[in-house]
N, C-alpha and C positions, 0 to 999 in steps of 0.2 A: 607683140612680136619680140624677137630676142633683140638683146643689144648691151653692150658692154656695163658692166656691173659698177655699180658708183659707192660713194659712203654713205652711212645710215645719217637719214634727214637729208642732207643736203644731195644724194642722188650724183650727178655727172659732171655738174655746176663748174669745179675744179680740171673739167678731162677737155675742156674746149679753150679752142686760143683764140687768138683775136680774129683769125681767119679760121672760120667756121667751117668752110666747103672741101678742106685740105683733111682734115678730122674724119669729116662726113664720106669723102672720098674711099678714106684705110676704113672706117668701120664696113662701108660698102663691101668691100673684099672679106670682111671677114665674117659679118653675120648678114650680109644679102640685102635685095634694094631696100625694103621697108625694115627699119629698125626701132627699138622706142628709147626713151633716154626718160630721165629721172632729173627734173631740174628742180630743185628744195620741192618736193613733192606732189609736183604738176607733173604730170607723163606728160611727152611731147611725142609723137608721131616721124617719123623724118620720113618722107619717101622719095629715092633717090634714085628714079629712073623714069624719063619721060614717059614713056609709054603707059606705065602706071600712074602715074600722075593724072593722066588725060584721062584713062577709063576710071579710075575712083571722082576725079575732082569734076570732070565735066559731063559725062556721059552719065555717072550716078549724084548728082551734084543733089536731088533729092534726098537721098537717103542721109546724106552730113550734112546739109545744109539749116545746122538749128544751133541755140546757144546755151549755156549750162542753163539750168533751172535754177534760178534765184528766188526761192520762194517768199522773202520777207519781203526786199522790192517790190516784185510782179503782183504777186498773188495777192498779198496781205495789203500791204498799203496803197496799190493804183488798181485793186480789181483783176490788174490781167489787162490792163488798158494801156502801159506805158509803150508806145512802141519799141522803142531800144533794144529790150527785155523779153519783147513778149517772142513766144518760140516761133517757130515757122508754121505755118497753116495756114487753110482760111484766114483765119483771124485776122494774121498778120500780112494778110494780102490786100483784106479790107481797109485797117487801119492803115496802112500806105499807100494804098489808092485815095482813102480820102487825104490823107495830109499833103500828096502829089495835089489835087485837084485846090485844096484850101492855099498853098502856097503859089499855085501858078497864077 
């Protein structure tokens, strides 16, 4: 999505005040509800309108609902087995069902 242009590396970092939602408010106006921002080189998402919110975050909550691929963690060192780490799936439905059942 578009959203206000930042410096090289460090991205927007410098464009936000200590109240965030004042910011987030004037960008709304000027490049519309979902906008992205550049923090030292993390894109960040901002979506700044209930109604969207609710049909990306809850009604599609499948589709986002996973975490970066950390390959040397996940993959290499625990198998694929860490829960924390491991992506959304099966898998991770399994391994939280048993660790629900082992901890209750």
């Amino acid at each position: 999505p578009p959203g206000p242009k930042g410096l090289p590396f460090l991205g927007n970092i410098f464009q936000l005040p200590p109240f965030q939602f004042i910011r987030f408010m004037e960008w709304k106006e000027q490049f519309g509800p979902i906008f992205s921002l550049n923090l030292v080189g993390q894109p960040v998402i901002v979506i700044n309108n209930l109604e969207i919110a609710t049909e990306l975050l809850e009604r599609r909550s499948s589709i986002y609902a996973d975490r970066p691929r950390i390959i040397v963690a996940n993959e290499i060192m625990s198998g694929g087995l860490m829960l924390p780490i491991v992506p959304y799936g099966n898998l991770w439905k399994k391994l939280r069902k048993a660790s629900h059942e082992g901890l209750s």
